[in-house]
Each structure stands twice: as structure tokens, then as C-alpha cells.
C-alpha positions, 0 to 999 in steps of 0.5 A: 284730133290734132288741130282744131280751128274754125272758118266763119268766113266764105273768102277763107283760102281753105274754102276756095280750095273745097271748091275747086276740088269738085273738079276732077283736074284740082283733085288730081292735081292734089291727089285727094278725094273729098268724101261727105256723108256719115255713113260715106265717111264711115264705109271709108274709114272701115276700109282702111282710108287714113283721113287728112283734114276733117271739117265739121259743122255741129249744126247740121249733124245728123243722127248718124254724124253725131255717131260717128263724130267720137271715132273720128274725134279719136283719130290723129287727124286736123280738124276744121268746125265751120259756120253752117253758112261755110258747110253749105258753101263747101258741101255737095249736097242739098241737105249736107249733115255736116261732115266731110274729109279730105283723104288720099283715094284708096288703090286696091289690089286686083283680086287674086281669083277664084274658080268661083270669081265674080267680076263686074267690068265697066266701060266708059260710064261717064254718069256719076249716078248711074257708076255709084248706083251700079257699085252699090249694086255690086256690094250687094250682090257680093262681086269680088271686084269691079274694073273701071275701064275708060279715060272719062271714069271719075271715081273720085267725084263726089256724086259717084261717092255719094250715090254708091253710099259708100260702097265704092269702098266695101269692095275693090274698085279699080280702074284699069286701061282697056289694054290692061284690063283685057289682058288681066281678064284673060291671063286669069282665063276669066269667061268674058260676058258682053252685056249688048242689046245686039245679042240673041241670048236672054240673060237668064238662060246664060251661063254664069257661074264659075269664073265670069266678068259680067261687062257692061258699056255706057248707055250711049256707046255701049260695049267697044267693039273690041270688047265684044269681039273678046267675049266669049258670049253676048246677053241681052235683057229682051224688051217688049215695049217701045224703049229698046234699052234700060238704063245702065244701072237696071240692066246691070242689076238684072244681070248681076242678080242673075249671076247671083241666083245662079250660083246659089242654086249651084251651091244649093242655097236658095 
């Protein structure tokens, strides 16, 4: 570490600051992302992402912030030990475990695909539970990526980093205008999956194997029109009781594990 001083005071201009990077406008502004957590902070780090200020408090660590603590001590980076008082002013978290960085956000490639290219699109969601839960979903499946699509989509914010538990960066998340985004889809001839209540074909008798982007709207707009005049088949999850629809992050599961079963068939795995 490159620098090590202390914040006991909760009027200090660097917790000001901490503070008011919780809005998306203050970390756009600075172009930084707060991340919290150690296993968050430690998915990062693996990912490539270079640290820009570290700050700590001993007294709250966990078993696996104390871990991590020796890698991150190794690291050429400034490093800030807060009161427990000042950690718990600047943190996220109702039981935060004393570690959070400062970093410039990660900007992953489009993936150069496959004939066996799995994609997860998502349009519009606004939740930050319900977009880390559908990532984290994704790392566990095994997509090849996942295109964020939408004005209101906020990656950098702290609850989405916290509920995907570091896997928005395991895998490349982009976020991409719809223009974009439909145009990469189909210069690569990616078969487009409109995941929609309205359709009459159950999730599990669809095709999903090859190259496919599995699409997904927000619970409350679903898919745009436009989105679902470009796919080349509509799924939908058949309910049987009086609830006429899933929460996104469970509909999104069905949907991604079917893919995922079927082309362990396909290979012959089980």
C-alpha cells in the first residue's frame, strides 16, 4: 500500500465523498465505482479491475476480509483505516465486514461468438436486486455474457454489485443502447429469444441450443415492442395459479437453466 492514513472524524471530506458516490450521477461524474465486500472485492480483483483507494476498518472484518487483507496490502494502491463509527457512516450494508474500494468500473469486450454462444439480454430492469440476482444467475449457468440494455440500468450501483456477490465481474456484462444492441445481435446472426407472457410456447419445449440471446424485459414493461417484433420465438413460463407472472429473477432462472440442460443433453452430459 502506498499511503496509509486514518478517518475518525464523520465531517472528514472523504466521507462526504463516500456518501455521495451512492448516487449514480456523483459516480458518473467521477467516473468510479464503490465495491464492498470481500468476496466482492476479491471477484473484482481477479477480474483484472486496478484498485484506486482502499478503506478498511480492522474492527469489523470478517473471516474472509481478513483473508483477503495480505493480497490487498501487497497492492500499489492508497489505503484509508476508518473508526468503526466512520465504516458504518460510508458502508452499504447493515453488517458491512470492513472493506470497500474505490475503482475505475470495468468495460469488457463483446464476446467474439461462438456457434454455441450463449447470451442473456436484459431490457429495462431498474431493480438493483432483481439485475445482481439475474447476474449471478448467469455466472452459474456459464453465459458467454450479458447485454444490459436501457437508460434506467445502474451497474455501478452498490446494491446490484452486492446482490450479483461479485458476479457482474466473473463474466462480461455490457451495457449497450437498444440500437446497438439489436444490431450486434443480428450482424452475428444470434437467434433472438423473447422471454413474454403473451407467448403460446412453454419454455422447455423451446429450442435453445446453438447460438441464442435469451431476452428478458422488466417486471413492470416487459420486453419493448420492438424487441419482440425481432425475435425469432417467443417462451413463456405457464402459471396455474392466480399470479399471472414471476418475479424477473426466477423467470430468468427457469429460462437460463433450460438452455443450460439442453445443451448438456445435446453434448451428452447429463
Amino acid at each position: 500500500m502506498l499511503i496509509q492514513e486514518s478517518i475518525t472524524s464523520l465531517q472528514n471530506a472523504q466521507v462526504k465523498r463516500l456518501v455521495r458516490l451512492r448516487t449514480r450521477r456523483e459516480r458518473q461524474a467521477e467516473g468510479l465505482w464503490l465495491i464492498e465486500g470481500a468476496r466482492e472485492l476479491g471477484r473484482a480483483l481477479a477480474s483484472g479491475l486496478v484498485f484506486q483507494t482502499l478503506y478498511h476498518c480492522p474492527e469489523l472484518f470478517s473471516d474472509e476480509a481478513r483473508e483477503l487483507m495480505p493480497t490487498l496490502e501487497a497492492l500499489p494502491l492508497a489505503a484509508v483505516r476508518c473508526t468503526r463509527e466512520v465504516f458504518e457512516k460510508v458502508s452499504h450494508r447493515e453488517n458491512p465486514d470492513g472493506l470497500l474500494a474505490l475503482t475505475p468500473p470495468p468495460s469488457p469486450a463483446l464476446p467474439l461468438p461462438t456457434e454455441h454462444t450463449l447470451l442473456l439480454v436484459l431490457m429495462g430492469l431498474e431493480k438493483p436486486g432483481n439485475l445482481g440476482a439475474l447476474l449471478r444467475t448467469a455466472d452459474g449457468v456459464g453465459v458467454d455474457a450479458v447485454l444490459v440494455v436501457g437508460e434506467g440500468t445502474d451497474l455501478g450501483n452498490p446494491g446490484v454489485i452486492r446482490a450479483s456477490q461479485g458476479s457482474l465481474f466473473t463474466q462480461p456484462v455490457i451495457a449497450l443502447d437498444e440500437e446497438q444492441a439489436l444490431t450486434w445481435l443480428r450482424a452475428h446472426a444470434f437467434t433472438l429469444v423473447a422471454c413474454t407472457p403473451e407467448a403460446a410456447l412453454p419454455y422447455w419445449d423451446a429450442p435453445l441450443t446453438g447460438r441464442v440471446a435469451l431476452c428478458l424485459g422488466s417486471e413492470h414493461d416487459g420486453l419493448p415492442a420492438a424487441w419482440r417484433d425481432a425475435a425469432d420465438l417467443g417462451v413463456a413460463i405457464p402459471m396455474r395459479g392466480q399470479a399471472d407472472s414471476l418475479n424477473v429473477s426466477v423467470a430468468g432462472a427457469l429460462v437460463l437453466y433450460e438452455a443450460r440442460r439442453q445443451r448438456a443433453s445435446e453434448r451428452g452430459r447429463p
